[in-house]
C-alpha positions, 0 to 999 in steps of 0.5 A: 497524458491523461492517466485517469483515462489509462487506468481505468481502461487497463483495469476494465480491459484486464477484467472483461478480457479474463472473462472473455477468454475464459467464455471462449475456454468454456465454447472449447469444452474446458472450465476450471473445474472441468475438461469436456470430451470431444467428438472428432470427424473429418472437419474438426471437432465438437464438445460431447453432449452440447449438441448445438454447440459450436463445431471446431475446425481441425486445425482447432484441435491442436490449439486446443491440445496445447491449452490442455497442456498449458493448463496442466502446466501452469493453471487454468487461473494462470493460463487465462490471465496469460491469455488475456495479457497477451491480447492486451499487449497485441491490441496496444500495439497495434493502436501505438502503431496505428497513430504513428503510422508505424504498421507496414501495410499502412492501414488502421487495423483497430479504427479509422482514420476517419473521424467519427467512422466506428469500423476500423479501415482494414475492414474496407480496404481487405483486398487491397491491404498488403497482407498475406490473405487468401483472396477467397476467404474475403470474398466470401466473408464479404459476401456472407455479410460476416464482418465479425469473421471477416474482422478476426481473419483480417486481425490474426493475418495482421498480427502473424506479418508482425510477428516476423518482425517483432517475434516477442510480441506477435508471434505466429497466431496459431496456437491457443491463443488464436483458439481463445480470442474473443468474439464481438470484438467491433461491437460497442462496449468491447475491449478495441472500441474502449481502447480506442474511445477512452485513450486520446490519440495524444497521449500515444503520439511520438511525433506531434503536429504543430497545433498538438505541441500548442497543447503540449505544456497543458497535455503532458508526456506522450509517446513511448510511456504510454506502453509502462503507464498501461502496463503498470495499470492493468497489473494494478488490481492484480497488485492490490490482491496480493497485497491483500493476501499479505495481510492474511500472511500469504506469500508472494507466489512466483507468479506473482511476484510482478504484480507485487514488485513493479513500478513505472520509474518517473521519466526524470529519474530514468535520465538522471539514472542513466545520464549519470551512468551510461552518459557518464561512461562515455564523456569522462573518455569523449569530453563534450560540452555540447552532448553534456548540456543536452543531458539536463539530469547529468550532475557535474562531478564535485571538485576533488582533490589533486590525488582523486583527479589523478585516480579518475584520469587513469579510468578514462578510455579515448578509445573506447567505442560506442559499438563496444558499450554494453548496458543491462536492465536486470528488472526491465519491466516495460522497457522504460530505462532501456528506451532512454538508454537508446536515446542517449546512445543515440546521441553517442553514435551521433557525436562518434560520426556514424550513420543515422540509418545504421545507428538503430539497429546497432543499439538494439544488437550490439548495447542494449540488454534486457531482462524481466520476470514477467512475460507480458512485461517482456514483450512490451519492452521489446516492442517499446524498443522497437518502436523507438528504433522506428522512430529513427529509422522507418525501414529497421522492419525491413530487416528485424534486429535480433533483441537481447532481451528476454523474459527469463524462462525456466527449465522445468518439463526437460527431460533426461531423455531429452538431453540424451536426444539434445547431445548424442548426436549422430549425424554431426561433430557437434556432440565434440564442443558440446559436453553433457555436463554444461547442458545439465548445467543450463537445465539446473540452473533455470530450474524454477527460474521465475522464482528467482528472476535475473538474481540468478548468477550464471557461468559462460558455457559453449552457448555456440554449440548449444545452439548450433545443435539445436538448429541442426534438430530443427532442420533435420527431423527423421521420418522414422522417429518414435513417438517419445523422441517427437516429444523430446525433439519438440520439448528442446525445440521450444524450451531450449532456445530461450534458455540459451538466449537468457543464458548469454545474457545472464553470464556476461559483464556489462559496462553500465547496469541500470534498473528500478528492482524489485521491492519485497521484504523478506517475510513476504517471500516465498520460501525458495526465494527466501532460501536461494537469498539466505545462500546467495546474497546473505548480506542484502538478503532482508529485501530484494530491491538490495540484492539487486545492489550486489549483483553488480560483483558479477554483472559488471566489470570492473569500473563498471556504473550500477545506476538505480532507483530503490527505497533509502532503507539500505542507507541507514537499516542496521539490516543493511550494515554490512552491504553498506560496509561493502560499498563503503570499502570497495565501491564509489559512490558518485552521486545520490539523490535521496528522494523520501516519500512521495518519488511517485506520484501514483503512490500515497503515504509515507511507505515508498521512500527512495534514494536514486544513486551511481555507483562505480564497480572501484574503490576511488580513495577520497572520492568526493561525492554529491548529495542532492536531498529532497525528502522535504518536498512531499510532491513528486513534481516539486522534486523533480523542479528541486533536482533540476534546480540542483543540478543548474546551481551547486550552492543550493542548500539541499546539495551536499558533498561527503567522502564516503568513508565518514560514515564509519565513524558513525555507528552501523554507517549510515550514509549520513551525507548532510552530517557536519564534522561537529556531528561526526564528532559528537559520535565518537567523543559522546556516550550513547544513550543506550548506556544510561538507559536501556531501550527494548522491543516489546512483544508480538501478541501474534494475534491481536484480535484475540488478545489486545482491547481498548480498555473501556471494552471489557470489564473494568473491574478485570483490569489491572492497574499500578502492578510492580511485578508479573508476580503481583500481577499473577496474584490479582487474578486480573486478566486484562493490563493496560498495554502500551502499543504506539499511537499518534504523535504525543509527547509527555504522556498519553496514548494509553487506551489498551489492555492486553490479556496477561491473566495468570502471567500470559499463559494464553499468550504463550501458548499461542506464542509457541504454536506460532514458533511450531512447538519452539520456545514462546519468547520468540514473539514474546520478547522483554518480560523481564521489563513488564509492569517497570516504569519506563519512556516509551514511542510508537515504533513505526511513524510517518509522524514526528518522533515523541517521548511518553513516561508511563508509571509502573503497572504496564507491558508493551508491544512491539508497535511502542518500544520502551527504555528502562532505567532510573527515573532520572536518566528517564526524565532527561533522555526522555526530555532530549529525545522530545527536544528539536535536538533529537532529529539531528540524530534521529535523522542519522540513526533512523532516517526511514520510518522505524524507529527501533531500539537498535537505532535510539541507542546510538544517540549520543549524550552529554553529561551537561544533561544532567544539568537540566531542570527535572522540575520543567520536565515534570511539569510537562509530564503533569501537563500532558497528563492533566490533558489527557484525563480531561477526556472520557476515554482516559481511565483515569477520567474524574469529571467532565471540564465544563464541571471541573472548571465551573467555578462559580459559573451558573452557564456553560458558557461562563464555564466553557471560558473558564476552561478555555483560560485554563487550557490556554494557560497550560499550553503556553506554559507548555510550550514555553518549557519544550522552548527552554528545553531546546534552548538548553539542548542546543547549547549543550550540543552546540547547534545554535547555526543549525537551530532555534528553540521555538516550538510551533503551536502544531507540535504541542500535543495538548489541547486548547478548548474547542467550543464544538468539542467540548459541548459534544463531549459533554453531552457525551458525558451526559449520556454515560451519567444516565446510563450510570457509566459516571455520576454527578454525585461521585468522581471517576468511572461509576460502572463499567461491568460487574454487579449494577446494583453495588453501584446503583438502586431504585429505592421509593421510587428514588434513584441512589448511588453507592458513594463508598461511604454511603448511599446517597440519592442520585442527582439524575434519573438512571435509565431503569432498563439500560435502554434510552430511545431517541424520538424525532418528537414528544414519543416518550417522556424518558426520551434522550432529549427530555433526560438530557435536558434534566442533566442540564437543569441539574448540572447548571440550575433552572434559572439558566436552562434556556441560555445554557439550551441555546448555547449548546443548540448553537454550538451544534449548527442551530438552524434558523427554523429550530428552536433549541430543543429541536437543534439537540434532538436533531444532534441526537438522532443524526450525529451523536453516534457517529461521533460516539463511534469515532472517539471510541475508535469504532468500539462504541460503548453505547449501542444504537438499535436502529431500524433504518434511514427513515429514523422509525425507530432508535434507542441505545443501550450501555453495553457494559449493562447489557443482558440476554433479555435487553433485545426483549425489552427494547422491542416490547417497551420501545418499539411497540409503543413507537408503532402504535404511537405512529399508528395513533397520529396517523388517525389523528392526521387523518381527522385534522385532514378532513376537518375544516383547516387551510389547504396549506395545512392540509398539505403539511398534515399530510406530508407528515403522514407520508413521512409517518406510514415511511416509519411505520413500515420501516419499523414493522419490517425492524420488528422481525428481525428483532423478534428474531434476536429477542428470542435468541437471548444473546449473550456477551462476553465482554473479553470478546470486545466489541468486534465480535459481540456487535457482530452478534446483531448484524446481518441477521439472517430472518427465515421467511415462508418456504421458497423465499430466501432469508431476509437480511436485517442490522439491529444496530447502526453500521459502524 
């Protein structure tokens, strides 16, 4: 199946279709905005003022009248959204049913059966087609030579022949939708031409021929899937919507909870779902090896003990009878569990003797039940159902089996003089069963039901004389009746019925129930929804997917199977503690396979991490139950391989086997089924970590944006650095604090690059705090200030990543992305070296198997006091280390000077002392990872793993760097930069400037730069750009230009006897072209890549900007943006950007006169390819010149604390007026970042 083909068709058709249907709306006189009036004659209607608009028929005006009210009701966004689902559902049934050769009538409807022929067959065989069409209406459409008209009326009459039998997905067509189908639907480009040309025939085939199954193995899955595939796809943008609304904190919508929360269950774990539950259900009564061996995802049950047999024999039921059996999907979606559960039901009915012809039409009406939250879902779940009955029976048209599915309605719109209508009844006794109190039940219950969906809980009432009466009100319609009774009469004929359907279904108990929920958190609820589980389902509430776990307490019966796929947080979450205690106390849990990430293919990352399960409505004391784990296969086909593999051999080492009630000896209760008996003992006879240190969450800024910077943004004369205390801190009159706040995967020390506003103890902070918290108490957000500015260890909270341990000194806050422990510097240096230890993911894997890594679940760790018995001083030396490594890099603020420099030696080339380097950090790393291997070695041993594991490290998880050639020199030439701009100095260590009065630092004295040392002023080694601006020229421009001050740097740092070797040893690393020299190596360096990599290691917060004119390179220049000024723009455009132009204007003369001198073709020819190239620059740089004219005369001004974000944005997208009439001209003064 090629699903490329079918996403990208869904998402077409989803988005042409909406606009189609919405044209159409607007042909009726009906916009978002808008309702046209209409003008009634004998024939139909037209729109009022569009006198040459399209006139109606009048059976049109009723078509309309109901997509008025639709509209009312639901939306004009929603009611077109329907709309086009609904032609979408229609069009991909029609094409399954075409290729299978399902359609009664037997004739293609939406193409030809021959090849390369655009017009579909019914077309041409109209007349003759057996189709409840008037004969006339052909002929003379025929005849007209209207094939489009002719087309539809064909189309509407083929859908309205299905709907008799397949009611959910054709019903009769004369209603709104009829009214908005849209128009041109043969002509090239349209939604059926699309369908049928993009999606090959395969993939829809149930049934392959014998040259197709060749194909087979190479092609893939087909058939029945194909209706889950696209329907998962053509919700897929609708999808990306709200979660994009997420973001910006807006809620799931009941209409859009579909979108949200579905997903196509691979086909693997389907069978393994219901193999193990329905199929289970069965052979422990009806034992068959045959049956058995045919289900391959069945997992054979793990050897028990003699008094859990004797508990599993008194389950079994001999005569217990397929027609009995009932199955629910409370989440069906498309139908793909229920059309597995036909398959194995099949086979069932198969082995219990009976008929093949019955055997369809008795698992539609008697097993299978359905329901969903969404409509179009629904109907491609009972079409799918269909289908696979076809499949088995081509005559179960002949009589359309009545479904127990249904898409859950609501009750809104039923009014109390409509149930006054519903149960006075006059003419019958009906009114004696059926009590007033269980219709204004029925009524209250599905009130707002989208909201809530299948969760639900509903009671059994008298749904016989419920809908008794309602078929007496269809068949007995007074002549005399009022007008609002009409309306009553027509309310109840269309609301109740489905209310009456999805209430039987809704109040019985069900043998098996199995489904794929729902999954949504609760802060991404609505709050009814969220209300409605607070009440209902207090201990699954946190997540949706969970409270589908719960509902088995009244959907099942007793001994009942609950079957699932869902994401494995409800294993290990302490949110999920007391569900776990429940089905741990009152449940068994038969068997699990824990899947981890990357169960779906179509899903990416690490988010979506799953457990599929069984579990059984009974407490079976001691029940051995089978573990398969698959969470370190990141590939959704190797899974499914590993399962196999699983369930063919017992003895693999991913299998494993745990009696439920260990887990409470674990605390919160994990379902930590791979945990030993040594483990389960070092919980209880160990002390947690959380009594020697003490772990907290830190603080919700609540907005980031304003409130969180990376340090080398502001002022750094503003931040506050080695702090004690709040109160210290208060004093400073400091605004900025560096701020923990997680980060990559590091161990030791490092991922210090933010700050956050902590100015006069947070009071901005807090006061957004308690606008958040509604005028209620800041430390909702604002959590552990007790613990600010302590020393402590801290981890990013949330990773996808292995877990890592940093120390940090005094002088810091944290945030809830890196959570902290506090305690002495001891017990930090030895939980810290644990939690860093290989030993840690032992427990880690029990406490915090998901991605969350909270305090709550690093406190359970238990530890041994033979931890004291470690070596601080290994411990230390890693930290050091670490540390070390981390000021090698300019964007530590605690940089003194490059590497290359600290580590020169003797060395007169940067190549000698790249190698100097180079040892060094090879040395350091071995070290390094010589001690993590002492330290696990000794954790090891403590904790006793020696079978479990091994003290070697691998080189991957040492988290400080070896020197990188190509690294090195680009961060040193990076250096350079920051040396000439005056942000560092080869005359003094550290960070020169960096906000604050330029001239405490630097003057121009003679003629001669100088800078302030603190002792005194002494003459710089290097030239300071005098105006905060360095242009980068792809030629001799400028005397000043960046290349000509680099290699000055170069000359100053290393000496003049080595320029050129040192030269070409950079221009090599850089990728030196066989063409350039040097020179010309790094100044193509300089104009195409340095500031991307300037951008990237700032991580998008650059601190040099580049004025840049566009892809021609006519002009460049950068700036510091911490020497920014209102006048810099000014002087960039007078001191730079004009001479660049009249220097381009300048060689063009000269190009000029070389080319009508005496010189050789060739160089004629080169000559004037450079003036081609120069007059591109030239325009591009006078076009530049508005836009910048128009910022110079702004003098912008910064505000650092504003970080980069914002005061970038100041110069971007620049709107410049133009003459009257003419729209503003858009222009970026810096490069896009």
């Amino acid at each position: 199946m090629n699903k490329s083909a079918l996403k990208n068709f869904a998402v077409r058709a989803r988005k042409r279709l909406i606009e189609e249907v919405t044209q159409k709306a607007y042909e009726a006189g009906i916009t978002k905005d808008k309702i046209h009036d209409i003008e009634t004659f004998e024939g139909g209607f037209k729109i009022k003022g569009r006198e040459n608009g399209k006139v109606f028929k009048k059976y049109e005006t009723k078509q309309r009248e109901k997509l008025l009210e639709k509209i009312n009701e639901k939306g004009f966004d929603q009611v077109m959204e329907e709309v086009a689902y609904t032609w979408f559902n229609r069009f991909i049934a029609l094409r399954f049913m075409e290729i299978n050769n399902y359609l009664p009538t037997e004739v293609r409807v939406l193409s030809s059966l021959q090849p390369g022929k655009k017009e579909p067959d019914i077309i041409r065989e109209a007349l003759n087609i057996d189709l409840d069409v008037d004969r006339e209406i052909v002929f003379r459409l025929q005849d007209s030579g209207d094939t489009e008209d002719l087309y539809k009326y064909l189309l509407i009459r083929q859908c309205n022949q299905l709907g008799e039998i397949m009611p959910a997905v054709f019903e009769q067509i004369e209603d709104y939708t009829e009214l908005l189908l849209p128009d041109n639907l043969l002509a090239e480009g349209s939604v059926i031409r699309d369908l049928v040309d993009s999606i090959d025939e395969y993939d829809w085939k149930i049934e392959l021929s014998d040259a197709e199954r060749e194909l087979e193995a190479e092609k893939g899955e087909h058939g029945i899937e194909i209706i889950g595939w696209l329907y998962q796809y053509y919700i897929s943008e609708k999808k990306d919507e709200v979660f994009a609304g997420l973001k910006k904190n807006i809620k799931i919508t009941k209409e859009n909870i579909p979108a949200a929360t579905q997903l196509f269950t691979p086909k693997w774990i389907v069978k393994y779902m219901v193999e193990n539950s329905l199929g289970r259900l069965w052979l422990e009564s009806h034992p068959d090896k045959d049956l058995q061996a045919k289900w391959k995802y069945y997992l054979e049950e793990a050897e028990q003990e003699p008094e859990v047999q004797k508990q599993l024999e008194e389950l079994k039921n001999p005569n217990l009878n397929p027609e009995e059996i009932k199955i629910l999907d409370p989440a069906m979606g498309s139908g793909h569990i229920l059309v597995y559960a036909f398959d194995v039901l099949y086979d069932i009915y198969l082995r219990a003797g009976y008929p093949e012809r019955q055997i369809p039409g008795l698992i539609l009406e008697k097993n299978l039940y359905g329901l969903e939250i969404d409509d179009r879902a629904g109907q491609l779940a009972s079409f799918a159902l269909l289908m696979k009955a076809r499949s088995k029976n081509r005559r179960i048209f002949r009589h359309a089996p009545r479904l127990n599915l249904c898409s859950i309605q609501e009750s809104n719109g039923i009014s109390r003089k409509a149930v006054d209508y519903l149960v006075d009844s006059k003419e019958t006794g009906i009114v004696e069963y059926m009590r007033r109190e269980e219709v204004e039940y029925l009524i209250d219950v599905f009130h707002d039901a989208k909201e809530y969906g299948s969760i639900l809980e509903v009671k059994e009432i008298d749904f016989d004389a419920l809908e008794q009466r309602v078929e007496e009100i269809r068949k007995t319609a007074p002549e005399d009746i009022f007008e609002y009774m009409y309306l009553d009469r027509e309310v109840i004929l269309e609301k109740l019925p489905p209310l009456i359907k999805q209430g039987r279904i809704m109040s019985q108990k069900y043998d098996v129930v199995c489904t794929n929920p729902p999954y949504m958190g609760r802060r991404n609820m609505n709050s009814k929804l969220a209300n409605k589980l607070e009440k209902n389902y207090k201990d699954s509430s946190s997540d949706l997917f969970a409270v589908f776990m719960e509902m088995d307490r009244h959907l099942l019966k007793k001994q009942g199977f609950l079957s699932m796929i869902n994401q494995h947080s409800w294993m290990f979450l302490s949110s999920f503690e007391k569900l776990r205690e429940k089905i741990i106390t009152n449940r068994t849990l038969y068997n699990l396979i824990h899947l981890g990430p990357h169960a779906f293919e179509e899903i990416g990352g690490e988010v979506v991490q799953s457990a599929a399960f069984s579990i059984r409505k009974i407490r079976i004391s001691n029940y051995l139950c089978d573990y398969i784990r698959l969470v370190k296969w990141d590939n959704a086909k190797i899974k499914k391989i590993k399962a196999i593999k699983s369930f063919e051999d017992p003895k693999v080492s991913y299998r494993y086997s745990s009696i439920t009630a260990n887990f409470k000896k674990i605390p919160g209760s994990p379902i930590a089924y791979w945990a030993g008996d040594n483990i389960f003992k070092w919980f209880k006879e160990y002390e947690a970590i959380g009594k020697k240190v003490e772990f907290r969450k830190g603080m919700g800024t609540g907005n980031n944006e304003r409130f969180v910077r990376c340090w080398y943004e502001v002022d750094f004369n503003l931040i506050g650095f080695d702090f004690s205390s709040s109160k210290e801190a208060q004093v400073s009159k400091k605004k900025w604090f560096p701020y923990n706040n997680g980060g990559p995967f590091r161990k030791w020390y490092g991922n210090n690059n933010d700050v956050t506003n902590w100015e006069n103890d947070g009071k901005e902070v807090k006061k957004n705090a308690t606008l958040l918290n509604n005028g209620g108490h800041w430390s909702r957000y604002i959590a552990s200030t007790s613990k600010f500015f302590y020393p402590g260890i801290t981890w990013t909270a949330i990773s996808s990543d292995r877990f890592s341990v940093r120390y940090f000194g005094k002088g810091y806050l944290f945030s809830s992305a890196s959570m902290c422990g506090f305690g002495s510097d001891k017990d930090l240096l030895i939980i810290g070296a644990l939690l860093n230890s290989n030993t840690s993911k032992i427990f880690l894997d029990i406490v915090s198997p998901t991605l969350n890594y909270g305090p709550r679940q690093i406190k359970k760790i238990p530890f041994s006091n033979k931890g004291y018995e470690v070596n601080l001083d290994i411990i230390k030396q890693n930290v050091k280390m670490s540390k070390t490594d981390w000021d090698s890099f300019e964007t530590s603020w605690d940089f003194q000077k490059h590497p290359l420099l600290t580590n020169k030696n003797n060395a007169t080339s940067i190549e000698q002392a790249y190698n100097n380097w180079s040892y060094f950090t090879e040395a350091q790393f071995n070290q390094l990872k010589q001690n993590e291997e002492e330290l696990n070695r000794i954790f090891i041993e403590i904790y006793g793993l020696q079978d479990e594991l091994t003290p070697e490290v691998e080189d991957k998880d040492i988290t400080i760097r070896k020197a990188d050639r190509e690294r090195e020199i680009k961060s040193f030439i990076s250096y350079g930069v920051g040396c000439m701009f005056g942000r560092y100095s080869l005359d003094k260590e550290g960070l020169i400037y960096a906000g604050g009065d330029f001239n405490k630092q630097f003057r121009l004295e003679n003629g001669t730069w100088q800078i302030n040392t603190g002792d005194a002023w002494i003459p710089s080694s290097i030239e300071i750009a005098k105006n905060n601006i360095i242009p980068i020229a792809d030629g001799d421009y400028f005397k000043d230009d960046i290349l000509e001050r680099f290699i000055a740097f170069v000359k100053t740092s290393f000496g003049a006897e080595t320029l050129e070797e040192n030269l070409n040893f950079i221009a090599e690393t850089l990728g030196m072209k066989t063409t350039e020299t040097p020179r010309q190596a790094i100044r193509r360096y300089f104009l195409k890549d340095f500031y991307k990599d300037h951008v990237r290691i700032y991580k998008k917060r650059p601190i040099y900007w580049l004025f840049d004119s566009g892809k021609e390179n006519g002009f460049k220049a950068l700036i510091y943006l911490h020497r920014y000024d209102p006048f810099t723009v000014a002087r960039v455009r007078a001191d730079y950007l004009h001479k660049q132009q009249k220097k381009y204007e300048g060689e063009i003369n000269h190009l000029d006169i070389l080319m009508d001198s005496n010189i050789s073709d060739r160089e004629k020819a080169k000559a004037r390819k450079r003036k081609e190239q120069i007059l591109k620059q030239l325009k591009e740089c006078r076009i530049y010149d508005q836009a910048i004219a128009h910022v110079a005369n702004r003098k912008i001004d910064l505000d650092l604390d504003d970080g980069v974000k914002v005061n970038y944005a100041k110069f971007q997208a620049v709107e410049i007026p133009q003459e009257a009439g003419k729209k503003p001209l858009k222009a970026d003064l810096l490069a896009k970042i």
